[in-house]
Structures are given as structure tokens and as C-alpha cells.
N, C-alpha and C positions, 0 to 999 in steps of 0.2 A: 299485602296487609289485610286481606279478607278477613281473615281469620279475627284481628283488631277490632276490625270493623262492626263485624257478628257480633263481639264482645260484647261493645258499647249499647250496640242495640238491643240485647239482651238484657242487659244490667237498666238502663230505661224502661224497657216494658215492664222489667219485672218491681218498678218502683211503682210504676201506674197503677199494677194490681193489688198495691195495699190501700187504695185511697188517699183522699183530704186532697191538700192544695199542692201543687210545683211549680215554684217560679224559675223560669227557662231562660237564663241568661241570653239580652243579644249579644251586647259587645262590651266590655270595656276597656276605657281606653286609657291608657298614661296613667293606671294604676285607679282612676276615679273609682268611690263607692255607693254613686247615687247613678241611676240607668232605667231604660225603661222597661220593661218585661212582658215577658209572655205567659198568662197561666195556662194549665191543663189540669186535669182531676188525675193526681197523684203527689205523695207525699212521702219527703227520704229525711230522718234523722239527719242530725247535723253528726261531725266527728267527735270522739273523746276528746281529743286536746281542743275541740274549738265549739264547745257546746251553747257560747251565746253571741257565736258570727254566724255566716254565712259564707261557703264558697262558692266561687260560681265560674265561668271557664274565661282564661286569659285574655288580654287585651285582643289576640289577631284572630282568635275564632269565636265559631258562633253555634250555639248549642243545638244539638241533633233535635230535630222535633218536625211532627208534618209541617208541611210546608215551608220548611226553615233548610236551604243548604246546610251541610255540613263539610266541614274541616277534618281534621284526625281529631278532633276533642269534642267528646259528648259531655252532658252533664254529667258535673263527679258526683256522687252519693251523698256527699254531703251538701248538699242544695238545699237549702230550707226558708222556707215562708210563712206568712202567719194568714194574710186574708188577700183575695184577689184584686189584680187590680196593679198599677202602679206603685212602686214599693222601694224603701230604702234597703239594698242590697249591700252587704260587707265583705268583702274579703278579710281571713283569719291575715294580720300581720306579718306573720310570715310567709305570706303568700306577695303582699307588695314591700314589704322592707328587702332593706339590701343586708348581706350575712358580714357580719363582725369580722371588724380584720385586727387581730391580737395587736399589741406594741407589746411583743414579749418574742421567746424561742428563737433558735440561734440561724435562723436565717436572718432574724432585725439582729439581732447582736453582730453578727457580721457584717451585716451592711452599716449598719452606726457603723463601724470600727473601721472601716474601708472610708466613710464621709471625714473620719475624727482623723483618720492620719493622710488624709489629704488626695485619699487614691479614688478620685470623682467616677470615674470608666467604671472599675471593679463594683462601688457601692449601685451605681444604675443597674449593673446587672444583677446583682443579689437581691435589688428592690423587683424585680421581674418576681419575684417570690414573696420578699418579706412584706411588699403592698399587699395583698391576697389575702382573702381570707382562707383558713388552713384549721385542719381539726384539732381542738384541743384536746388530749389526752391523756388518761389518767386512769394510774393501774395500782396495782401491789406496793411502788414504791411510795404509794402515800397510807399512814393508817388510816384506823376508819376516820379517827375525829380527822384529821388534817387533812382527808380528801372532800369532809363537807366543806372545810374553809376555803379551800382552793375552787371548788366547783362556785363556792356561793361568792367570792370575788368576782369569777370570772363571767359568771353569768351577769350580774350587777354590774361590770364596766359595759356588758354589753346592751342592758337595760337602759346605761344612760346615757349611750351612744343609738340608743334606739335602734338596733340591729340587731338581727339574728345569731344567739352562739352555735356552735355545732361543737357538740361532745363526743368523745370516745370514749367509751368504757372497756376496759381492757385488763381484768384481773380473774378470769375466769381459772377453776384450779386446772390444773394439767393441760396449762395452755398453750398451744402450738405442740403439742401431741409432744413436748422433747428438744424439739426443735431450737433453730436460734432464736428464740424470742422465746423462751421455755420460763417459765415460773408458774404465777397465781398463786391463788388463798386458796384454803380448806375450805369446803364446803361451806363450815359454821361460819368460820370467817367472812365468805362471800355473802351470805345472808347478811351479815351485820353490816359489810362495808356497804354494799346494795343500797340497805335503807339511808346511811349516811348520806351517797351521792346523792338520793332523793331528796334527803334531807335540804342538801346546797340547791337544788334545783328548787328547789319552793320556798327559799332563802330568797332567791335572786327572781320571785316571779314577779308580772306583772298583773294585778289586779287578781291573787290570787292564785292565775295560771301560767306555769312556765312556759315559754316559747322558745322552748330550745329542742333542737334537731338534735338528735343521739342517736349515733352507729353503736349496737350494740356486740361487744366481744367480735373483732375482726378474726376470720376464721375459724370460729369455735362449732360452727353448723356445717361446714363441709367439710371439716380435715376427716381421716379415718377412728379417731380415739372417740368419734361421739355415742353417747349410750344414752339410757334411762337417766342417769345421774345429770348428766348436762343439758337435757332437754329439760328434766325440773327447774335447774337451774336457771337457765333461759327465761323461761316460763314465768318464774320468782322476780327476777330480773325485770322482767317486761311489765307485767304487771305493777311492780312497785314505780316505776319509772316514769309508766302513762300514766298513771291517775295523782303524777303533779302538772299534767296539762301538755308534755312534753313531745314532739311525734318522735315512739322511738321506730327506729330502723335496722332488723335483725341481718346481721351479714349472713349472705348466703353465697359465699365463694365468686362466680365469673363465670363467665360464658363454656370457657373451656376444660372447664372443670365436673361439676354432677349432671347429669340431665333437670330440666325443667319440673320433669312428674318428681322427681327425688325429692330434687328441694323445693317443693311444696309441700311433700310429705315433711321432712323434717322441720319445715317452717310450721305446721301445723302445729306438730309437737311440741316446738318451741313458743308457742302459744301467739300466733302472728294476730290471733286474730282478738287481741290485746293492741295491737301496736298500730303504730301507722303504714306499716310495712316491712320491706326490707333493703338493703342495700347490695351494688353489686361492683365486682372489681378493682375493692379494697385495698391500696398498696399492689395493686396490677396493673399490667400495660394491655390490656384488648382495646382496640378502638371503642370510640362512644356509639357509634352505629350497631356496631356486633353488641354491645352491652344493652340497649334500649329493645332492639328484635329478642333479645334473650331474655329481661324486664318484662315483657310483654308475654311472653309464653311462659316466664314463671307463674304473671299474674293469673296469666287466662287457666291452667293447672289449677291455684287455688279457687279460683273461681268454681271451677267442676268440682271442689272439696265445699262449698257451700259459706266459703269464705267472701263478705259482702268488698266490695271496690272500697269503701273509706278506709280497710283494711289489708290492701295490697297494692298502697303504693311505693314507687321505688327512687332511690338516689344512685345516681351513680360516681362513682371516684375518678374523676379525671388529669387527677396529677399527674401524671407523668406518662399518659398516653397520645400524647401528640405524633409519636411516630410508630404506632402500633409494637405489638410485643417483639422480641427478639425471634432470629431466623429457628432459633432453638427452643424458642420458649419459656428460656429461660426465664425467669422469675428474683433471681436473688443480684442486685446491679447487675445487671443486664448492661454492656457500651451501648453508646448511637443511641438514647432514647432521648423524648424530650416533652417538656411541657403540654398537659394538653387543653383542651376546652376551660374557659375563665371559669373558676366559682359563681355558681348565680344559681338562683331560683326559674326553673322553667316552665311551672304548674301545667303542664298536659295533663289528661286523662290519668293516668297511671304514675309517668316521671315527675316528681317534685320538682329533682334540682340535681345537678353537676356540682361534688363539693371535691375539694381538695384533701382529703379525709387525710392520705397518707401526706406527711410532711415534706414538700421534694426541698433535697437533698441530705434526709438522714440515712443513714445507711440499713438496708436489707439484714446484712449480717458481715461476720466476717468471712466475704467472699469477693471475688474481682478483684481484692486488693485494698476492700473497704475495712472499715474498724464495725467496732460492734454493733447490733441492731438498736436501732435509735440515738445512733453519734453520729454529727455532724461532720459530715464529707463534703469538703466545699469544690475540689476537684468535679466530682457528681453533682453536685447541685449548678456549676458552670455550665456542663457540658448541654445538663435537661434545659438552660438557660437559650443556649448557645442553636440547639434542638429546636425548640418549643411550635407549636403551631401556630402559624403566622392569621 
């Protein structure tokens, strides 16, 4: 992890040489937001979505600085202080709340329905899933008005449960190049539905700013159909999305999928450096290890594009990577897979957080013997059960 390494201390120096104040996180612990600190003569912008906190590095490490050991977590870029000295330090919300776990979608309708007819065994296992938090998502099949309502419901249950939502946006036109999960809006349409969703998100904020985590169009940056037209799009996308407070997070495929330099380049275009980052292995099974070393060398790419660190950080999808991908590769139900790493916030350097983006057990497509993409397959949702990473 030299290479990591080099990053971070890059990305430090080069905050040092704009001037003013840097409070240099030591530790904290059990989420606390009052600590002691360390100044030096430098000063980093806070983030878009968190322009009147503070973040500063996780409870178990301790921020890169002379004389200060370091861990694998330097200070993130968005570090911000006002005068030296001892100082009330905040982490953004999202940073120590825990992420929303829906009481809705047919993994909880199945396990209700398993508890309601008496079948105790079956409902435990299905709650391996329906406990979780899991991405809520929302595409084409809502118009424009009725997907503000839905977004601004669902961010509001999450508001008053004081937990983090995580959004899916998934109505991009000509999406999935064709494919089983084939639809989207026109263009015109996209635009208008876009603003909607933003619409719900600033519906459901808090103090003005939304705190919600949004994976933005899974697949739409790595499949082959991408041009000019969807990188505006993106772009339109992202923009309208951040500037309700929101971190969004552009998919950019998986490990095994584009090179690193590639989808940097397309993530530029896609206007990443709008967003809070990007996302990787989306509705895939690469292990979390293979996904965080490839996280990393995406970031470090945009990095050498002149893209700042508040700007490239990454989520990874870890539903149903517990037993890494199929001998083939396969992609569409795949047998033998299983659950992987819990939903949670991880705030490193770079990696936010491990979400469940994809829903374990709705179906890929109709493949394996499954029904159509995004229908509940509870046979597959057992077996990722049955699987899961212990």
C-alpha cells in the first residue's frame, strides 16, 4: 500500500501549502465530538454536503502529522477549523449515525409473513436481510411527481429515526445498454425527474441539508453504450443532487471490470468532482478487499486528474459478496454465493462505508431459473442467507 500511502501524504502537504489553520484530529472515540487537537499552518475547505461540520479521522486512527504515528488514515480534506488551539471538533452525521433500515420491501414482507403464519426458523432467516439496512431505489416506474413523494417519505422516516437513507437513482435513458434491467426516461424526462428527486431530498432534509447517501445510475458509467449524452447527463444528475447536501456517489462498475485510469476519466466527465465520490460493485460479488485496493487506485487516478480527496471518496456494495464471485464470473444469480460484510459506515481515508446497495434476494434477471430483475427470489435470498459471511 505505498502507493496509498504516498497519496495521503501528498494530499496533506499539498493542503499545508494554501495556508491558515489545520486542526489534526488525535482520536476519537465512541463517536465523541469534543477532543483535543493538534494545530499546523494549513487550511482544507470543508465538504459540499457538510459545509458547517467538521470531519476528522475515525475513532481507531490517528491523523498523519510530524510527529504523530500514522495508521492507513490521514486527514480527509475536509478538516476544518476556525482559530488554534483546543477546539470543538464535529463529525458530519453521517459520519457517526447508523444507516436506516427500511420497515418496507419484500425481504420484511416475507419475513412478516413467515413470523404471521407461524413459521419462526424461515422468518429468522429472512430477517438475516430484512434487519439491514439495504438501498432504496427508485427509477422510471415512479413519475416525476410521485417519485418526489416517495424519496421525501422515505428520507423523513429516516430523519425521525435519525439514521442515515441511502438512495438509488436508477432511471437513466438507455439503461443497461438493452439489457435485463433495460428501460429509463428521455432525456427531457431525466432532467425533470432529476430535479423531482432533488426535490424529495430537500423535502426530507435536515436543517436544510440532506443527509443522504445516493448511488447514482448503477451501471451507467462502465456498461459500453456510454457517450457524450450520458456523461451530461450524469453530470446534470450530480450536480442537481449535491447541492441538496446529499453525498452523491457515481457507480463506476468493479474491480473486474474498466481499468482504474478509465474510470477516472469517465468519472471526470461524469462530473465527480461535484459529488462525494463514487461507488463500486454495485449488484456484484468481488470480494471487499479486491474492491477497497481497486477504491484506492481509482481515487489515486483522479487524484493525478487534479480531482481534490473530498471528491473521491468511495462506498462499496457488499451484499452479496461473502463468498466472492462465481468460478465464471458469472454475474447474473450466480449459485453458492452469500451475504457479505454488514451495512455500516467505515470513514477511512477514501472508503465511507460498505452499503447493501443491491437488494439480496431480488433477482439479477431472468437467469439461473430466477424471475425478472428486481422480483423477489426467496429460494436466492435463502441460500445468500444460508452462505453469508460469518
Amino acid at each position: 500500500m505505498a502507493g496509498t500511502r504516498a497519496d495521503e501524504r501528498s494530499d496533506l502537504a499539498a493542503a499545508r501549502q494554501r495556508g491558515g489553520t489545520l486542526v489534526l484530529a488525535a482520536l476519537v472515540t465512541m463517536g465523541l465530538v469534543m477532543m483535543p487537537v493538534v494545530t499546523a499552518s494549513a487550511s482544507v475547505a470543508p465538504t459540499v454536503a457538510a459545509a458547517r461540520t467538521v470531519a476528522v479521522a475515525p475513532a481507531h486512527a490517528v491523523a498523519e502529522a510530524p510527529g504523530i504515528p500514522s495508521s492507513d488514515t490521514a486527514v480527509p480534506s475536509s478538516l476544518h477549523a476556525s482559530s488554534p488551539g483546543p477546539a470543538a471538533v464535529k463529525l458530519d452525521p453521517r459520519q457517526r449515525q447508523k444507516l436506516f433500515v427500511e420497515k418496507a420491501g419484500a425481504a420484511y414482507q416475507a419475513a412478516r409473513s413467515a413470523r404471521s403464519a407461524g413459521k419462526v426458523s424461515l422468518a429468522k432467516k429472512l430477517e438475516k436481510i430484512s434487519k439491514r439496512s439495504q438501498g432504496h431505489w427508485v427509477g422510471d416506474w415512479y413519475s416525476a411527481a410521485k417519485v418526489r413523494v416517495d424519496v421525501r417519505t422515505y428520507t423523513r422516516a429516516a430523519r425521525k429515526a435519525k439514521r442515515t437513507p441511502v438512495l438509488v437513482v436508477y432511471a437513466i435513458p438507455g439503461r443497461d445498454c438493452g439489457g435485463y434491467s433495460s428501460g429509463g426516461l428521455t432525456p427531457k424526462q431525466y432532467r425533470k425527474w432529476i430535479r423531482q428527486v432533488a426535490k424529495g431530498l430537500r423535502d426530507g432534509a435536515v436543517q436544510g441539508s440532506s443527509r443522504a447517501l445516493v448511488v447514482l445510475e448503477p451501471d451507467a458509467l462502465a456498461l459500453d453504450c456510454v457517450g457524450k449524452g450520458r456523461f451530461a447527463l450524469l453530470k446534470y444528475a450530480t450536480k442537481q443532487l449535491a447541492a441538496t447536501g446529499a453525498w452523491v456517489y457515481i457507480d463506476a462498475g468493479h474491480s473486474s471490470w474498466l481499468s482504474p485510469r478509465e474510470l477516472a476519466a469517465r468519472l471526470e466527465k461524469a462530473g465527480v468532482s461535484r459529488a462525494r465520490g463514487f461507488a463500486t460493485n454495485v449488484s456484484n460479488f468481488n470480494r471487499t478487499a479486491a474492491e477497497r485496493k481497486h477504491g484506492d487506485r481509482v481515487s489515486a487516478e483522479l487524484r493525478k486528474r487534479g480531482v481534490k480527496l473530498a471528491h473521491r471518496h468511495f462506498v462499496i456494495d457488499t451484499s452479496r459478496n461473502g463468498r466472492g464471485p462465481a468460478r465464471d464470473a458469472a454475474w447474473c444469480n450466480p449459485p453458492g454465493r452469500g451475504l457479505g460484510d454488514l451495512p455500516r459506515m467505515v470513514n477511512k481515508t477514501r472508503l465511507d462505508a460498505y452499503l447493501w446497495v443491491k437488494r439480496p434476494g431480488e433477482s439479477d434477471g431472468a437467469c439461473q431459473g430466477g424471475p425478472d430483475a428486481g422480483q423477489w427470489w426467496q429460494d436466492y435470498a435463502l441460500e445468500l442467507v444460508k452462505n453469508r459471511k460469518r
